[in-house]
C-alpha positions as CSV (number, residue, x, y, z in Angstrom):
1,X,-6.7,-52.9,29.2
2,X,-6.3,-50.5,32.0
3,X,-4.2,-48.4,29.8
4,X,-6.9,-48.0,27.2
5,X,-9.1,-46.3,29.8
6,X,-6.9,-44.1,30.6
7,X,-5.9,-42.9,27.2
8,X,-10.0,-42.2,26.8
9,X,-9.8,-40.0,30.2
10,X,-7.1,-38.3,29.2
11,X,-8.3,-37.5,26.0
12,X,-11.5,-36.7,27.3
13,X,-9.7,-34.1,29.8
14,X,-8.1,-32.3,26.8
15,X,-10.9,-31.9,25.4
16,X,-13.0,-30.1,28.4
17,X,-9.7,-28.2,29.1
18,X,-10.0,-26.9,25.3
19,X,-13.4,-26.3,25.5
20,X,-13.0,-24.4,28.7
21,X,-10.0,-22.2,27.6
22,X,-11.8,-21.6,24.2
23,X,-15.1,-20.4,26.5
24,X,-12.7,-18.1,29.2
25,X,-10.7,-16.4,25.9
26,X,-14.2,-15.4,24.3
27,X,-13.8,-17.7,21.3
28,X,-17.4,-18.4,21.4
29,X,-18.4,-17.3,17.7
30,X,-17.7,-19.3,15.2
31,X,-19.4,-17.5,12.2
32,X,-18.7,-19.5,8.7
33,X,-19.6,-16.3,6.5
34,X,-17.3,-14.3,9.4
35,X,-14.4,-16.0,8.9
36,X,-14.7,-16.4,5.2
37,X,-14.2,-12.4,5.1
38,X,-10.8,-13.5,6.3
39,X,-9.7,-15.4,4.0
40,X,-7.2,-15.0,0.6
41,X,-8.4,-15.3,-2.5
42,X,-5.6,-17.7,-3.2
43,X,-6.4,-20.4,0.3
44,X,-10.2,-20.3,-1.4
45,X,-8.7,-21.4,-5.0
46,X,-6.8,-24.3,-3.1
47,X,-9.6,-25.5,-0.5
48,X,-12.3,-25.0,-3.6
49,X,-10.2,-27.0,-6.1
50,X,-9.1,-29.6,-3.4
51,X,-13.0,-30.2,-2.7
52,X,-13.5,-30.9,-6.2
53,X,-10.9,-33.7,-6.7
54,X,-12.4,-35.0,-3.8
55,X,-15.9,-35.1,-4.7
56,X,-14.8,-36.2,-8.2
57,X,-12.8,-39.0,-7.0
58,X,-15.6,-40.3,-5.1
59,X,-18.2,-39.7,-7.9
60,X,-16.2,-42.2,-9.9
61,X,-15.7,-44.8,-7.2
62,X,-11.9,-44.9,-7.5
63,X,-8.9,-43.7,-5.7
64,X,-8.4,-39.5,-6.0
């Protein structure tokens, strides 16, 4: 039991010392229309098509 609670601090610590090098290094904007100037034509193909299978899959109720 004890080692359950300390997988949840520890986990929890990772993610305040993420946070905190994210906030020292300036990553602090996190701009969708930004970062979409960034990406290829070809990544926006793949991530728009793999939406769709998804969202068709789960329009018809069964597996993708």
């Amino acid at each position: 039991m004890w080692w359950l609670v300390v997988f949840i601090v520890v986990m929890i610590g990772i993610g305040l010392l993420v946070d905190w090098w994210h906030k020292k290094h300036g990553i602090t904007d996190f701009n969708p229309s930004q970062n979409a100037k960034h990406v290829s034509e070809s990544e926006r193909i793949y991530a728009e098509t793999y939406l769709d299978t998804i969202k068709n899959g789960n329009d018809t109720g069964g597996p993708l």
